[in-house]
Residue frames as qw, qx, qy, qz and C-alpha x, y, z in Angstrom:
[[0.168, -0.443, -0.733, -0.488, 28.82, -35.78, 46.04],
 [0.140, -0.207, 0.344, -0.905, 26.19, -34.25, 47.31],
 [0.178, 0.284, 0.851, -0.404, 23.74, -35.43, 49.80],
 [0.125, 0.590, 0.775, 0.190, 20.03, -36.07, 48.78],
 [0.098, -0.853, -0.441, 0.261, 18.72, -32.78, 50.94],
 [0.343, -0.448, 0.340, 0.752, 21.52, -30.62, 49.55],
 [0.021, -0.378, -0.664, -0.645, 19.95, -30.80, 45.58],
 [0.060, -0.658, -0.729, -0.180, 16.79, -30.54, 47.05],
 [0.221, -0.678, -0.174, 0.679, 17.77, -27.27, 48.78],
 [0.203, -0.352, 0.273, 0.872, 19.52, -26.03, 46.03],
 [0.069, 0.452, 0.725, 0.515, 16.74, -26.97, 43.26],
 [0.217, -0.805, -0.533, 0.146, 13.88, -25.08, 45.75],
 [0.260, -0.612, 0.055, 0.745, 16.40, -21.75, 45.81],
 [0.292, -0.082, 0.605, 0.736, 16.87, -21.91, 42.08],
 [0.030, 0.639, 0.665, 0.386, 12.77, -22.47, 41.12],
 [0.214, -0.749, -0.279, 0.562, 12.61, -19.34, 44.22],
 [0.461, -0.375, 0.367, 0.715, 14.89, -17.72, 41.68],
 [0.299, 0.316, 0.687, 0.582, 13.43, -18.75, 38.11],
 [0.087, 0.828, 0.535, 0.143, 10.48, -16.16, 38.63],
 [0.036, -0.839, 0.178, 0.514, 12.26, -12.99, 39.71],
 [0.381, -0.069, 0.749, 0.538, 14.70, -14.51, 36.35],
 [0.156, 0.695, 0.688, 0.135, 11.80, -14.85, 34.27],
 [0.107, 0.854, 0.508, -0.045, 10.50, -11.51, 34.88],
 [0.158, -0.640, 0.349, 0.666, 13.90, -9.36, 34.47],
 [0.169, -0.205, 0.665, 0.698, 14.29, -11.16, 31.22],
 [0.124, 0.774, 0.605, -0.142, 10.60, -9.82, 30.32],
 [0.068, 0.968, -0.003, -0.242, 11.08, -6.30, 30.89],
 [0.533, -0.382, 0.536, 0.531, 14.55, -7.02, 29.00],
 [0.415, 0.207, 0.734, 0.496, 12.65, -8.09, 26.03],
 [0.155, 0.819, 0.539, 0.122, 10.36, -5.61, 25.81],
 [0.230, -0.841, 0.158, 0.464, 12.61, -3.06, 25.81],
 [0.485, -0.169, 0.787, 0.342, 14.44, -4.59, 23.71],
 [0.321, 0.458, 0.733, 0.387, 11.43, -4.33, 21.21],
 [0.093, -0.880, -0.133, 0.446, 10.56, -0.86, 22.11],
 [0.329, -0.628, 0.323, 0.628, 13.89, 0.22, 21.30],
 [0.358, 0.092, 0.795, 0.481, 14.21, -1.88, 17.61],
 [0.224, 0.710, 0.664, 0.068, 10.79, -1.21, 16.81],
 [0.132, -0.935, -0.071, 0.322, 11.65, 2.96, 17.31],
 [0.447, -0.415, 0.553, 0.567, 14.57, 2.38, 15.88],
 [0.357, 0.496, 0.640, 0.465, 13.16, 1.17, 12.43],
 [0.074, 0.807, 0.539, -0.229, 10.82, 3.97, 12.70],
 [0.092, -0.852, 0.172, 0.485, 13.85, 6.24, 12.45],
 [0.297, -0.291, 0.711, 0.568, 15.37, 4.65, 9.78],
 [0.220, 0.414, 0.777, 0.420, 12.78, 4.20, 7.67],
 [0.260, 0.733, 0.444, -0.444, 10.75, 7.35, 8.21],
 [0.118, 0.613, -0.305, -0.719, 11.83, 8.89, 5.18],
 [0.027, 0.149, -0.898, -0.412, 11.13, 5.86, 2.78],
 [0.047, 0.485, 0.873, 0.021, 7.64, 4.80, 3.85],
 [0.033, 0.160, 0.031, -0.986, 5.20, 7.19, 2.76],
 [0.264, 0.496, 0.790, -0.247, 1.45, 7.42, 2.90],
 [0.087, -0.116, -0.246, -0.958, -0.05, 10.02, -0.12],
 [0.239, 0.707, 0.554, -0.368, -3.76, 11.27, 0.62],
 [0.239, 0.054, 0.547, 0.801, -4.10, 11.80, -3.08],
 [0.357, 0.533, 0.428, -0.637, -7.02, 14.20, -3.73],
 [0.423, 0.743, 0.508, -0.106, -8.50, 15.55, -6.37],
 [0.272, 0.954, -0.115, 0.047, -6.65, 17.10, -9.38],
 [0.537, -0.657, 0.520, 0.094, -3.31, 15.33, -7.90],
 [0.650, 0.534, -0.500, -0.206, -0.88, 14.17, -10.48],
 [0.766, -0.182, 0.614, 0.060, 0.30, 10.50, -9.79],
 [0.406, 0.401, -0.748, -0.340, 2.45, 8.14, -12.07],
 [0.869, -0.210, 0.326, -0.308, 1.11, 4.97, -11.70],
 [0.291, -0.511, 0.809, 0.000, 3.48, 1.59, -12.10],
 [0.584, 0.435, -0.499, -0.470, 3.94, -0.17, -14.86],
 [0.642, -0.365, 0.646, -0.191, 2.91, -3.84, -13.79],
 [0.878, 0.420, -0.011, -0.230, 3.02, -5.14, -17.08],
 [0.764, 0.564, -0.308, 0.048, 6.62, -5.54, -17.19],
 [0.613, -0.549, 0.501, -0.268, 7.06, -7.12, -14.16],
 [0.876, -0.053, 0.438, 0.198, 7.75, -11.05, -15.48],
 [0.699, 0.676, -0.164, 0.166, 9.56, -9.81, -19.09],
 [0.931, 0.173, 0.043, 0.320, 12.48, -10.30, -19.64],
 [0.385, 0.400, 0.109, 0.825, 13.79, -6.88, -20.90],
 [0.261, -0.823, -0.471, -0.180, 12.31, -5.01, -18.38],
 [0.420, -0.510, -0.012, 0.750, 15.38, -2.92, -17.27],
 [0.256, -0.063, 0.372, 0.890, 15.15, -1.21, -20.51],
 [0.125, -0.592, -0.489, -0.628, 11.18, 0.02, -20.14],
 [0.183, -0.384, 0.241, -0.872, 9.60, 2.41, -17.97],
 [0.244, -0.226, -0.901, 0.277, 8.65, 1.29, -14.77],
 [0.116, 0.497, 0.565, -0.648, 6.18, 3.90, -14.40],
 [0.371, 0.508, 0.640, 0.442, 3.69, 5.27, -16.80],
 [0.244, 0.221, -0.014, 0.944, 3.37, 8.78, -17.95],
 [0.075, -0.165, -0.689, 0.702, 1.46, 11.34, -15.55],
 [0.260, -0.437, -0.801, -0.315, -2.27, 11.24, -14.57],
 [0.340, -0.412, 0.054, -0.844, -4.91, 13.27, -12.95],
 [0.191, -0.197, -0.927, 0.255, -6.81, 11.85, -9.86],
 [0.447, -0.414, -0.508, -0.609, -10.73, 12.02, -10.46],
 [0.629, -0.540, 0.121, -0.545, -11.29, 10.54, -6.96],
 [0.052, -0.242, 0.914, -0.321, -9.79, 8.27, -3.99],
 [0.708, -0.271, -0.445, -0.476, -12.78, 5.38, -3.34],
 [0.530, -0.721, 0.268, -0.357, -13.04, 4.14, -0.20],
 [0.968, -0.073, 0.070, 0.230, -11.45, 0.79, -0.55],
 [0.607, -0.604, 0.296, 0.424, -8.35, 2.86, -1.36],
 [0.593, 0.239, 0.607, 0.472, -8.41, 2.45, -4.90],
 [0.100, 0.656, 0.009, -0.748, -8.41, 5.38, -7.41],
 [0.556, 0.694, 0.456, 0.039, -10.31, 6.36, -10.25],
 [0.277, -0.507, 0.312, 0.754, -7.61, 8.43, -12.67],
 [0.679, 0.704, 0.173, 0.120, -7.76, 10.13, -16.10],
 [0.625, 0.276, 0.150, 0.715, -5.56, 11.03, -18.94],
 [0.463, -0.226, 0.032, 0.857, -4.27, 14.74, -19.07],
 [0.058, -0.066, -0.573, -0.815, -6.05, 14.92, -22.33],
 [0.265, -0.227, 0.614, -0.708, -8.89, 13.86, -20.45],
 [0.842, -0.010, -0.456, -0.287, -10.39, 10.65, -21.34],
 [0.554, -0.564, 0.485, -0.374, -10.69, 8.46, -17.89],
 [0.041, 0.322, -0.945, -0.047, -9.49, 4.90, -17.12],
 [0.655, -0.013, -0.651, -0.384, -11.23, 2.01, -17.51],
 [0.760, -0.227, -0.494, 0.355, -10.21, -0.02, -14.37],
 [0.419, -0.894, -0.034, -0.157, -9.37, 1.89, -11.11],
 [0.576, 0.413, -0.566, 0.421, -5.72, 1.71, -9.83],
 [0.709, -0.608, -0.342, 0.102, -4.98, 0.33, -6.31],
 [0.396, -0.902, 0.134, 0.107, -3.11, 2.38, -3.81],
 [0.849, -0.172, 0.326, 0.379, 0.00, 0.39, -3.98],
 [0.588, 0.394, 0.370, 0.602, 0.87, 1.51, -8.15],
 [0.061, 0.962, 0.149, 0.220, 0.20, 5.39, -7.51],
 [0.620, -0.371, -0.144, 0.676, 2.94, 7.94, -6.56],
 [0.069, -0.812, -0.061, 0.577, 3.10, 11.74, -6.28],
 [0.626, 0.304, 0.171, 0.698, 4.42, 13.11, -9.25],
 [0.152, -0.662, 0.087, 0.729, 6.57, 16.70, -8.52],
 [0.515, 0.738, 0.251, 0.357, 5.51, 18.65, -11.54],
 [0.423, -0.366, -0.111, 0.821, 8.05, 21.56, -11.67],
 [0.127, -0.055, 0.109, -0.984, 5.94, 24.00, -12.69],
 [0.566, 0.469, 0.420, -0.532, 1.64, 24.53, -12.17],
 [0.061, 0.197, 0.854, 0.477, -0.22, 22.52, -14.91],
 [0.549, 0.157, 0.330, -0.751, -3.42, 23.91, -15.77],
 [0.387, 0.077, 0.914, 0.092, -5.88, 21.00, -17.21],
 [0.226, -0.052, -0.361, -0.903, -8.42, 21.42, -20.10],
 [0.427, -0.122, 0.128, -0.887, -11.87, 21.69, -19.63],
 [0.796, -0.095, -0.524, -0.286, -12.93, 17.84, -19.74],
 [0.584, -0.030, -0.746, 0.318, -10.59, 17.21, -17.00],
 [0.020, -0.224, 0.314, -0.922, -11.74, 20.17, -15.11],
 [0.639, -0.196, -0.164, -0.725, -15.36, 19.10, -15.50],
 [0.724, -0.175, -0.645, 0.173, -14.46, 14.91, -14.06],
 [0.339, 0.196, -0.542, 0.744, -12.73, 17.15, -10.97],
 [0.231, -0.055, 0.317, -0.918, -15.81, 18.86, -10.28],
 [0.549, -0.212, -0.696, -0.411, -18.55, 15.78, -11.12],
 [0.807, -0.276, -0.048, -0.520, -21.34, 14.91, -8.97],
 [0.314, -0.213, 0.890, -0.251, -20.71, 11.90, -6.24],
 [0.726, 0.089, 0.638, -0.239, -23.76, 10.25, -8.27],
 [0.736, 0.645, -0.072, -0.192, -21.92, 10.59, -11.63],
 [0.078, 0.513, -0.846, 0.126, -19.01, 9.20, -10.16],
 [0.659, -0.122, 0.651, -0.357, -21.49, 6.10, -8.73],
 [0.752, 0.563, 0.157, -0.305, -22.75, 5.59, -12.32],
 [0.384, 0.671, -0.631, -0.067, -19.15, 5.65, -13.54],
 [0.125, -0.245, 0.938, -0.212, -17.67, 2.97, -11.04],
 [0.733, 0.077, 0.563, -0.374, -20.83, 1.08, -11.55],
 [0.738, 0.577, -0.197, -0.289, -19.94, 0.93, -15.55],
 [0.206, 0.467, -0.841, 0.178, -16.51, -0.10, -14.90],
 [0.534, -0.190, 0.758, -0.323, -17.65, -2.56, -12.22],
 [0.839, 0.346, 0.326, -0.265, -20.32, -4.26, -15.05],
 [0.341, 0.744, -0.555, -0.149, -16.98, -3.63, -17.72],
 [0.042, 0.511, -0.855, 0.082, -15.07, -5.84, -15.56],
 [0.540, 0.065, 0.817, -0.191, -17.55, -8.65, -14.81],
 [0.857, 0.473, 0.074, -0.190, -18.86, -8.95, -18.22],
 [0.107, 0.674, -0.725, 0.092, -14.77, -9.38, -19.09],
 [0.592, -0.315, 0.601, -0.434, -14.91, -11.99, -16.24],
 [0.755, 0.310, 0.221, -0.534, -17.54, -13.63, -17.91],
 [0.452, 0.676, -0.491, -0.314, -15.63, -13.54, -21.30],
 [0.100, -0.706, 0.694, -0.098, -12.61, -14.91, -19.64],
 [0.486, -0.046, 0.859, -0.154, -14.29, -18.15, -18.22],
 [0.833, 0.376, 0.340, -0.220, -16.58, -19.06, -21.16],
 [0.524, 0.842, -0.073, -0.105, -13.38, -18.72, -23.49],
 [0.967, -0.082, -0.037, 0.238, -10.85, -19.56, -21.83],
 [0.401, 0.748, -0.164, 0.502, -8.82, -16.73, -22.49],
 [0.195, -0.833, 0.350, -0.382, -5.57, -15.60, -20.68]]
């Protein structure tokens, strides 16, 4: 066995110890996350993708309706392609048909994606005329929609519906 002062030696070397310890296995971890964290980066840099969708940009936009069905391998998970009227600042986008009647509701970031048209579309003259509107006939729009969707709201709760 060892004597009383003997522990107490060794314990007083060991706590001497724990902090240089300690601080290798710091800079260990952080490296460590560096590295991973870079890593992902490479592996994923091709999959994550931000669009800065302007004006006149075709986007499909994701069919969330047929998220809970049933049969939902056998419908289109994306809906057929749209014009982007304007990006709003929350992120959300204001889109029309081809033909050019606009949406009702705005679509969040999330449901949009690029669409690669393989050749130049040219648009007809309604959609040409949303592309080039006024920032205070776009205010007047999003303000209809906005009253659309709270009078909806409104519906919803006195009715019960949904």
């Amino acid at each position: 066995m060892l004597s009383k002062e003997k522990l107490i030696k060794l314990r007083a070397i060991a706590l001497a110890k724990h902090v240089a310890h300690i601080e290798k296995m710091r800079e260990k971890v952080t490296k460590e996350k560096i590295r991973r964290t870079l890593q992902l980066e490479r592996d994923l840099q091709h999959k994550i993708e931000e669009f800065d969708l302007g004006p006149g940009s075709l986007v499909l936009v994701k069919n969330l309706a047929i998220e809970m069905s049933a049969d939902r391998k056998m419908k289109p998970r994306y809906l057929r392609p749209v014009v982007v009227v304007r990006k709003l600042q929350g992120g959300t986008y204001i889109l029309a048909e081809l033909s050019g009647p606009v949406w009702q509701n705005k679509v969040a970031a999330f449901r949009v994606l690029l669409y690669l048209s393989r050749r130049k579309l040219n648009f007809n003259l309604e959609v040409k005329e949303l592309l080039d509107a006024s920032e205070e006939n776009l205010r007047k729009f999003t303000a209809e929609s906005d009253r659309y969707n709270h009078t909806r709201e409104l519906t919803v709760k006195l009715f019960d519906w949904e």
